[in-house]
C-alpha positions as CSV (number, residue, x, y, z in Angstrom):
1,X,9.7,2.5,-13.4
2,X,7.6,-0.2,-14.3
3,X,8.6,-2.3,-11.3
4,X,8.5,0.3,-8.8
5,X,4.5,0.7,-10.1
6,X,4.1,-3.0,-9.6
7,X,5.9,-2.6,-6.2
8,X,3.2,0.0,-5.5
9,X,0.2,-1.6,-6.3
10,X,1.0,-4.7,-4.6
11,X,1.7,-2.8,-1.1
12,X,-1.5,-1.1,-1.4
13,X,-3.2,-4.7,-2.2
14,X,-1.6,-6.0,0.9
15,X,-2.7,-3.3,2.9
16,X,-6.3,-3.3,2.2
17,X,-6.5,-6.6,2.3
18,X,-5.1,-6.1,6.1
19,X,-7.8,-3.5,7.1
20,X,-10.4,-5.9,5.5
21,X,-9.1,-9.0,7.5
22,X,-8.4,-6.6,10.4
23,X,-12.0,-5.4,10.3
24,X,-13.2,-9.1,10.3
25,X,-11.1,-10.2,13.4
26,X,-12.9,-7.4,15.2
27,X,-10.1,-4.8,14.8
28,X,-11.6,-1.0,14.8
29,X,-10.0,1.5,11.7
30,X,-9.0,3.5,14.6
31,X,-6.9,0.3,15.7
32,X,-5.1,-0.4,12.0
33,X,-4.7,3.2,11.6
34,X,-2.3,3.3,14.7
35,X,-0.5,0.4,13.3
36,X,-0.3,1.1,9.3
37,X,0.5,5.3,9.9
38,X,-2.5,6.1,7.6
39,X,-5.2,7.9,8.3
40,X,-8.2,6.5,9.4
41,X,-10.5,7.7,7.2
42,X,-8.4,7.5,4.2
43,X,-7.8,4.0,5.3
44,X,-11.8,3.1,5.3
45,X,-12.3,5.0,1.9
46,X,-9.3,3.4,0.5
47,X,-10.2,-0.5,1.6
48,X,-14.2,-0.3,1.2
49,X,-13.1,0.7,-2.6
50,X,-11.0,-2.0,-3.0
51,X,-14.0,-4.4,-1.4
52,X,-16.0,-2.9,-3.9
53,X,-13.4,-3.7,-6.7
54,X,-12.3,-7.1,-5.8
55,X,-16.5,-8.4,-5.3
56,X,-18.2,-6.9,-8.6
């Protein structure tokens, strides 16, 4: 159970870390939304939170 946690966390890492370098190269949320399957809004929410996180 433990590693399937890890497993999880370290997707979601990967994908914020996607929309954040995505939204750098000039992709929109609308754009990264086609590609990942999430929703775009949960997308911004979800990778603005983890900027937020990852710079305090």
């Amino acid at each position: 159970m433990v590693s399937l946690s890890n497993a999880r966390a370290r997707i979601n890492q990967a994908l914020y870390e996607f929309a954040l370098v995505g939204l750098r190269a000039g992709l929109s949320y609308a754009q990264m939304s086609a590609f990942t399957g999430i929703p775009e809004d949960d997308l911004a929410k979800q990778a603005e939170d983890y900027h937020r996180r990852m710079t305090i």
